[in-house]
C-alpha positions as CSV (number, residue, x, y, z in Angstrom):
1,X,0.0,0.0,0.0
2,X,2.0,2.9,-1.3
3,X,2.2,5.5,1.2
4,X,1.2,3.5,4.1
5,X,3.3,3.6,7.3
6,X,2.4,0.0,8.0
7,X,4.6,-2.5,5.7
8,X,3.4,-6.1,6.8
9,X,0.4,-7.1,4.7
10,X,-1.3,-8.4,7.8
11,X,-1.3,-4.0,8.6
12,X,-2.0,-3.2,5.3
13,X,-4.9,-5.1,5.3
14,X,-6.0,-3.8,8.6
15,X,-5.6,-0.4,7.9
16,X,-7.6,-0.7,5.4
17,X,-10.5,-2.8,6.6
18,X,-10.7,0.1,8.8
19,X,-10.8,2.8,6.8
20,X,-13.4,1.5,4.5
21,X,-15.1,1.0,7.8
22,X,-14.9,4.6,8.4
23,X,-16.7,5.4,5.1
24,X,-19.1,3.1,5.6
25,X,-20.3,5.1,8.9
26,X,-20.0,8.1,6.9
27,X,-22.1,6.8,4.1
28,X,-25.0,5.7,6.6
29,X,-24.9,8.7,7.5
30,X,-25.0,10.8,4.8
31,X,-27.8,8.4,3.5
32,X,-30.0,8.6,6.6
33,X,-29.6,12.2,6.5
34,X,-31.2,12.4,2.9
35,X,-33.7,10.1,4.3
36,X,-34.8,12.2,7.3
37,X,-34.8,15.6,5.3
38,X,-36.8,13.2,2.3
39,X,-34.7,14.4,-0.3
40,X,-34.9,10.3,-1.8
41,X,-38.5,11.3,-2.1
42,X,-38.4,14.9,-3.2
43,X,-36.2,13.0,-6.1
44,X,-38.7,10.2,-7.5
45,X,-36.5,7.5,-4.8
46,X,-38.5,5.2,-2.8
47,X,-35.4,3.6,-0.9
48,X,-36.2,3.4,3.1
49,X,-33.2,3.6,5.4
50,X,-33.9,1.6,8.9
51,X,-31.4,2.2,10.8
52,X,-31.9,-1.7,12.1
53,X,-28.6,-3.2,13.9
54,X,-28.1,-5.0,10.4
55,X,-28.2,-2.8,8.3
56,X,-25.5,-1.2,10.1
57,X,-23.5,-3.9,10.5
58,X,-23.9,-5.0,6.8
59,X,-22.8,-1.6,5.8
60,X,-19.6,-1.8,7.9
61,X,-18.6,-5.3,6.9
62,X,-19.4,-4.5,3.4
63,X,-17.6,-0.9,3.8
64,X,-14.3,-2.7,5.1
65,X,-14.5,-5.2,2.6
66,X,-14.3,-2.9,-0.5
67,X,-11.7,-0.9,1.9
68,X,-9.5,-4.0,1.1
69,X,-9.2,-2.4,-2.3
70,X,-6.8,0.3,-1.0
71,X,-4.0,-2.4,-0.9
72,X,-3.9,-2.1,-4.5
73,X,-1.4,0.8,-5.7
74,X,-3.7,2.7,-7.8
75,X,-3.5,6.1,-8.3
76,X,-1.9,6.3,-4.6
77,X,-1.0,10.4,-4.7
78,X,-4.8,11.4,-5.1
79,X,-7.0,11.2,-2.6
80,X,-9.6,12.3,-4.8
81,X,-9.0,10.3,-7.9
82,X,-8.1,7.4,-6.0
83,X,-11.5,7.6,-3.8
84,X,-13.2,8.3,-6.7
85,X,-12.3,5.3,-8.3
86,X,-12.2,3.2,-5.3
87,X,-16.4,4.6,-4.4
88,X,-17.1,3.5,-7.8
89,X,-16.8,-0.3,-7.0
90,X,-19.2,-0.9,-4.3
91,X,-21.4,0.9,-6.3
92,X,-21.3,-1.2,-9.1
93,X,-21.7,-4.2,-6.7
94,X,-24.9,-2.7,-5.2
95,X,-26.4,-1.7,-9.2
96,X,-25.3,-4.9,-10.7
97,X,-25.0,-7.6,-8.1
98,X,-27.2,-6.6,-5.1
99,X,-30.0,-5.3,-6.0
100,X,-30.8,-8.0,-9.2
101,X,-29.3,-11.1,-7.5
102,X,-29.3,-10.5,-3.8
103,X,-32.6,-8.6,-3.8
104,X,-34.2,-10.1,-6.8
105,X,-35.4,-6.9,-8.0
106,X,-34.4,-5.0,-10.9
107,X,-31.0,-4.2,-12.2
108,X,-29.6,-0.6,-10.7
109,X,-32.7,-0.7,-8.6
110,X,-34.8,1.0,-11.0
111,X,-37.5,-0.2,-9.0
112,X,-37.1,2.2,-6.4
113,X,-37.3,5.1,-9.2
114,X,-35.0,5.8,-12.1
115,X,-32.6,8.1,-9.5
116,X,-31.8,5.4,-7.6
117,X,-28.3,4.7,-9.3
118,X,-27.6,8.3,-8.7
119,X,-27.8,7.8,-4.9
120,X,-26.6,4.8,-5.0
121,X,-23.4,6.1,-6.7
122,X,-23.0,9.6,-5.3
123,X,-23.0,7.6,-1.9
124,X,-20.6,5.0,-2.7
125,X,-18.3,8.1,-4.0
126,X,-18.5,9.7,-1.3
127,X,-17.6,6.4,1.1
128,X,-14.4,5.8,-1.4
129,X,-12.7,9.7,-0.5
130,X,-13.8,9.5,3.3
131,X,-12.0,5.8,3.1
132,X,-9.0,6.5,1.0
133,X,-8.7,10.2,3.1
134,X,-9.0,8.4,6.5
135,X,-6.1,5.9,5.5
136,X,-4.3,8.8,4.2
137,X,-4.9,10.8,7.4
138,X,-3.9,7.6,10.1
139,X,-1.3,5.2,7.9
C-alpha cells in the first residue's frame, strides 16, 4: 500500500479494513440524512433507510470489505481520484449484483425510481474519499 506507514500485509490489510469501515459510517450517515430531510423522495427515490442493527452492521462489513481495495497501488498520490475510483466499486456491486441477485429486483434498482443509481453512486463516492482520506490521514 504505497504511502502506508504500516509495511506487513497483515497492517495493510487492517488499515484498510478500517478505513473503509470509516466510510461506511459516513455513508450511513450521509444516506439517513437524505432520508430524514426526504430528499430520496423529493427526487422520485423510494429507498427506506432503517437504521436496524443490520443494516449497520452489513454496511460496515461490506464498507471494510471494498476498503480491502486500497492495498492495491492505484492512483496512490490522489486522494480524490483514488476515492473516486475506489467509491465506484461498491457501487457497481450494489447496481449490478445486489439489488438483481441478492434482492431479486431490478437491475440498478430502477424499482425504487429511475434516481436510484444516482444515490446509490454519489453515496458510494462519497464512502471511497472519506476511506481513501482516513487511511491517508492515520497510515
Amino acid at each position: 500500500m504505497a504511502g502506508s506507514g504500516s509495511s506487513s500485509v497483515p497492517g495493510q490489510l487492517s488499515l484498510s479494513f478500517a478505513a473503509g469501515a470509516v466510510g461506511a459510517i459516513v455513508n450511513m450517515l450521509a444516506a439517513w440524512m437524505l432520508a430524514r430531510m426526504g430528499l430520496f423522495h423529493l427526487l422520485g427515490c423510494d429507498i427506506t433507510i432503517s437504521a436496524s442493527k443490520e443494516w449497520i452492521y452489513s454496511r460496515l462489513v461490506w464498507g471494510g470489505i471494498f476498503g480491502l481495495f486500497l492495498v492495491l497501488p492505484i492512483l496512490t498520490n490522489s486522494v480524490l481520484k483514488r476515492g473516486l475510483i475506489l467509491g465506484l466499486l461498491p457501487a457497481a456491486f450494489q447496481l449490478f449484483v445486489v439489488f438483481p441477485i441478492f434482492l431479486n429486483q431490478r437491475i440498478m434498482g430502477l424499482n425504487h425510481g429511475v434516481t436510484t443509481p444516482l444515490f446509490v453512486v454519489g453515496l458510494n463516492l462519497l464512502w471511497g474519499v472519506v476511506t481513501v482520506g482516513w487511511l491517508k490521514m492515520t497510515a
